[in-house]
N, C-alpha and C positions, 0 to 999 in steps of 0.2 A: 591693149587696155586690160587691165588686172579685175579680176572677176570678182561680183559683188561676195561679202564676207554675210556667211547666214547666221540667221537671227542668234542673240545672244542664249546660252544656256545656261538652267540651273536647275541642281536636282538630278537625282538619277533612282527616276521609276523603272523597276522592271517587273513581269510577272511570269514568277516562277512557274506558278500551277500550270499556266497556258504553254509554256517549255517542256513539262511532263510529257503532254498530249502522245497519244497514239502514233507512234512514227508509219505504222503504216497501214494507214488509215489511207483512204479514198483522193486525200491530202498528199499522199507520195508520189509527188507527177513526176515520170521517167521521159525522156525522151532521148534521140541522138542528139550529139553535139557537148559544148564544156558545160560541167556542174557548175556552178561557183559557191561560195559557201553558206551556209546559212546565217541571215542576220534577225536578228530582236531586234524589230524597231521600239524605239524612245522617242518620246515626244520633246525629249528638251535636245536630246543631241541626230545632226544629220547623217547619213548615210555613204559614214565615208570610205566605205569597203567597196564601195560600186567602181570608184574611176581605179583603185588600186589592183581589184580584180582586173578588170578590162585591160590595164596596163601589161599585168603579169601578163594575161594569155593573150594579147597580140587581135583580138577580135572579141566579136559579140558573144556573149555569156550569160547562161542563165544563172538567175539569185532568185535563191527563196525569200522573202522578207513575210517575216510572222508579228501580225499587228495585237495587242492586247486587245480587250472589247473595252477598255476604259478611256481608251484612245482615239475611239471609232463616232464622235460625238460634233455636231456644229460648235462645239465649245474649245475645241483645242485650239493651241496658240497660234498655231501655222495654220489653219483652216481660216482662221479668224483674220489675219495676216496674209493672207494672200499667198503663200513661200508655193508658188509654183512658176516655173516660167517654161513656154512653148503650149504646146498641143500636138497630142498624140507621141510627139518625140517630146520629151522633158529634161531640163539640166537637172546634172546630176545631185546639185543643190537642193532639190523641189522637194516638197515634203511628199510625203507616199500616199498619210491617208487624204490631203488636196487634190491628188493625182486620180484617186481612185474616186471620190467628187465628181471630179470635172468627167472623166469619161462616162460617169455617170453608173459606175459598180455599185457604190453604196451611196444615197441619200443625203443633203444637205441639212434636209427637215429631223434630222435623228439629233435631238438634244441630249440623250439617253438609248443604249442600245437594247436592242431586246435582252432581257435574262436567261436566254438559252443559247447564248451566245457566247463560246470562250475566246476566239478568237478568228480572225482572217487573214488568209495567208496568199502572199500574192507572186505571185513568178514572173518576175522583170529580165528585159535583157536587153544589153549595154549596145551602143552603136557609138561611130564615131562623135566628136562635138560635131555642131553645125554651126556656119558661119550668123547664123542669127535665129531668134527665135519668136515667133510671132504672136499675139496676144487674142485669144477666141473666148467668147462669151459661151458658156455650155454648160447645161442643169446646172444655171441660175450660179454659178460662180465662173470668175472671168479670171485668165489664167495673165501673168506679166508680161512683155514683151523684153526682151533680149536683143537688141541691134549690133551686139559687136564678139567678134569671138572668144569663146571660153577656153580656159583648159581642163583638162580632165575628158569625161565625156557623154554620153546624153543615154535615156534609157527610155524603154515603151512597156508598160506592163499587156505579158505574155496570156495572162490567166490570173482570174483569182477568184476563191473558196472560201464557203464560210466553215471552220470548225465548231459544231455545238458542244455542248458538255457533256454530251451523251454520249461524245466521240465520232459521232457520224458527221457528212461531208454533205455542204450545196452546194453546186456551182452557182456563183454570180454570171448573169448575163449585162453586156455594157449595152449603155444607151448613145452612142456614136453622134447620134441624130441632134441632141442637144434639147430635146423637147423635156421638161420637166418632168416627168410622168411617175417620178417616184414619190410627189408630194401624198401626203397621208389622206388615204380617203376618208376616214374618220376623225373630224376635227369638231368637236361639241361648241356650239356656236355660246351658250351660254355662259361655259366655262373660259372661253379664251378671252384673253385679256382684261380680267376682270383685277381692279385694283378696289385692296381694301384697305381705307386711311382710318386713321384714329384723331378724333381730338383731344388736345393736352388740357382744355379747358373742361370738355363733359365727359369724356369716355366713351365716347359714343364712337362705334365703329361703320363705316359710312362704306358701300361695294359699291364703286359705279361701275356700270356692265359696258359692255362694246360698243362703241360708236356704230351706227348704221349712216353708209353713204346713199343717198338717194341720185340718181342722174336722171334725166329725159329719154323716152326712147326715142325712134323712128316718128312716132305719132305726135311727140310732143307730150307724153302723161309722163308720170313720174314712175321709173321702176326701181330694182335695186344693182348695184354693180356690182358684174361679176368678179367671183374671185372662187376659190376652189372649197374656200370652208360653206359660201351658201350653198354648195349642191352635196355636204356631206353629211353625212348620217346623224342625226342629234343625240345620239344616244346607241348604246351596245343590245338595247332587248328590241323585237323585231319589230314591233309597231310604229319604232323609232327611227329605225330604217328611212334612206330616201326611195327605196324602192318601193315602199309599203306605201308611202305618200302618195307618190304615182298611181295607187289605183284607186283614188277619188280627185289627182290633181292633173292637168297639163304645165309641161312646163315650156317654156318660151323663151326664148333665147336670142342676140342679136346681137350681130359686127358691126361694121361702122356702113353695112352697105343693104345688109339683108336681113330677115327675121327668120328665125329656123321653129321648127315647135316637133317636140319630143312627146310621143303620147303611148300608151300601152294599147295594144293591139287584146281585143276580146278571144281570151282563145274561147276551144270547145271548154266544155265541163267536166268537170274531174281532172284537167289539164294543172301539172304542178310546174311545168315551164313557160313562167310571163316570157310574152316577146316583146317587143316596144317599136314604134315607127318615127323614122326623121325624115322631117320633109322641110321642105325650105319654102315659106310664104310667098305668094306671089305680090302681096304688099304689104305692107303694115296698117293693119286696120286697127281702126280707136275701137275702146272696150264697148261704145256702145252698140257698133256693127259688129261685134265680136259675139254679143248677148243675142242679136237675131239670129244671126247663122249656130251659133252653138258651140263646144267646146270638146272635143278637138273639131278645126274645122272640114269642113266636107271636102270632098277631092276635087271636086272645080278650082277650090281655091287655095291648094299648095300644090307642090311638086315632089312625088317623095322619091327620096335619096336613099332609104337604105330600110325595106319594110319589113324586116325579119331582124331586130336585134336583139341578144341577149344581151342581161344587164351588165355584164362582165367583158363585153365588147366595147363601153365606154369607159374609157377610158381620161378621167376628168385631169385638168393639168392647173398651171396657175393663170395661164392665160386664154382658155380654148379646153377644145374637147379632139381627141385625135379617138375618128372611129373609121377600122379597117383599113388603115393604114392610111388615112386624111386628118389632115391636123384643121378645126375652125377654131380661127382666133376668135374672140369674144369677148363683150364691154357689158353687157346688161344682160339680165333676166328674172324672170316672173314665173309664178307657179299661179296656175290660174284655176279654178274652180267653175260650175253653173253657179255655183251658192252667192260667190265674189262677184259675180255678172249681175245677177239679181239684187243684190245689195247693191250693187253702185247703182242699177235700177232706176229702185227707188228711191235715192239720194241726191239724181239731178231733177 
């Protein structure tokens, strides 16, 4: 079978400045075995030096491939398109930065790269074709399946580094595991998705702001569904902070089976590191036995799971929370106050 012909190209973006860069910089990764050469990835044309390298030297070969930072965006064609096929091993077809997506180096959620950012450079190395390629869902983008054999031959990225402007080098760490975890902790609830329409008849300019979903929880009240922008910071100055919230709110949390409740731990005084405790409910009690026992509730009636966290241990995703290395998946949650208890109070 004659292997699929990749996506159509047009234009020929390159960037110079990001080719200047520091050749030996933190970036110049030596190791034994074949060099192969360096490529400038382009977003309109594929990487057709991989299967010719591999071919020349008879085996696996490492390639530099240097990514522009204008190219490093959920907005590119191929990102957007799907152009990757396999997992962990990829045809040589597959676009670089979907590759580096899916293993989860850089971020799906980056419409725009950071501006200190000139480029990232990645160190691939070539392996034979394989007789098929399989299709794996992973940090939120799903890669193609391939069921029949190609020619040319398949590649796994080695390593890859971000270049700043400043010339200095970070290494990327992959996320293998597939868990989302690079979605932005700071997502301004007020600002996203806010459309502003105009009428042609008054001029009147109209913002309708974000749908809020409401679901049921365990108890049967109404809470809000989870998702990763309600537990993110509303704002960049501290008060705006979700951590800052935390020290007049609990917040509550639930899977399709259990209730978790996340509440800051009293240190001593003078103490400038909050801890915070997760414990998982022993039932779902409605708000109004929730107002007699109190908030957070007493230890008879949860089980805690992990009583010493700092806030940089939670790690919020789009689906769930992975803390210490457990992932809970998650459908609802509530931030809950005495003030909140009180007021529903005296409202029934």
């Amino acid at each position: 079978m004659s292997k699929r012909q990749p996506a159509d190209s047009s234009g020929d973006r390159s960037n110079s400045k990001s080719s200047r860069l520091d050749e030996g910089s933190r970036g110049g990764y030596r190791r034994s075995g074949t060099r192969g050469p360096l490529i400038m990835y382009k977003e309109t044309e594929p990487l057709r030096d991989l299967s010719l390298s591999h071919e020349r030297e008879g085996g696996a070969e490492l390639l530099e491939i240097r990514v522009p930072a204008h190219c490093l965006t959920s907005n590119n064609r191929h990102v957007r398109s799907r152009q990757l096929w396999g997992c962990d091993l990829y045809t040589d077809d597959s676009d670089v930065v979907a590759v580096l997506m899916h293993c989860g180096y850089w971020s799906l959620f980056l419409a725009h790269p950071p501006a200190v950012v000139a480029e990232v450079r990645v160190l691939l190395r070539t392996h034979p074709p394989r007789p098929s390629y399989p299709s794996v869902a992973r940090n939120n983008i799903r890669s193609r399946a391939w069921a029949a054999p190609v020619t040319g031959c398949s590649f796994a990225v080695e390593r890859a580094w971000v270049v700043l402007r400043s010339g200095q080098s970070v290494d990327l760490a992959a996320n293998l595991d597939g868990l989302p975890l690079g979605a932005p902790t700071f997502t301004p609830s007020h600002h996203e998705r806010i459309l502003t329409r105009s009428s042609a008849g008054s001029g009147a300019r109209l913002r309708t702001a974000q749908e809020v979903t409401v679901v049921f929880n365990l108890a049967n009240e109404p809470w809000l569904k989870y998702s990763a922008a309600a537990v993110a910071d509303r704002g960049l100055r501290p008060h705006e902070w979700t951590s800052a919230r935390m020290r007049t709110a609990t917040l509550y949390l639930e899977s399709h089976t259990h209730r978790y409740e996340l509440s800051r731990v009293a240190g001593e005084e003078g103490a400038t590191d909050e801890q915070y405790r997760f414990a998982r409910c022993a039932e779902a009690l409605p708000r109004s036995r929730m107002r007699q026992l109190g908030v957070p509730l007493p230890g008879s009636e949860v089980t805690v799971l992990c009583p010493d966290l700092s806030w940089e241990e939670l790690q919020w995703a789009q689906h769930g929370v992975k803390i210490r290395d457990k992932f809970y998946a998650l459908v609802r949650l509530q931030f809950v106050t005495p003030a909140d208890l009180e007021e529903h109070g005296k409202s029934v």
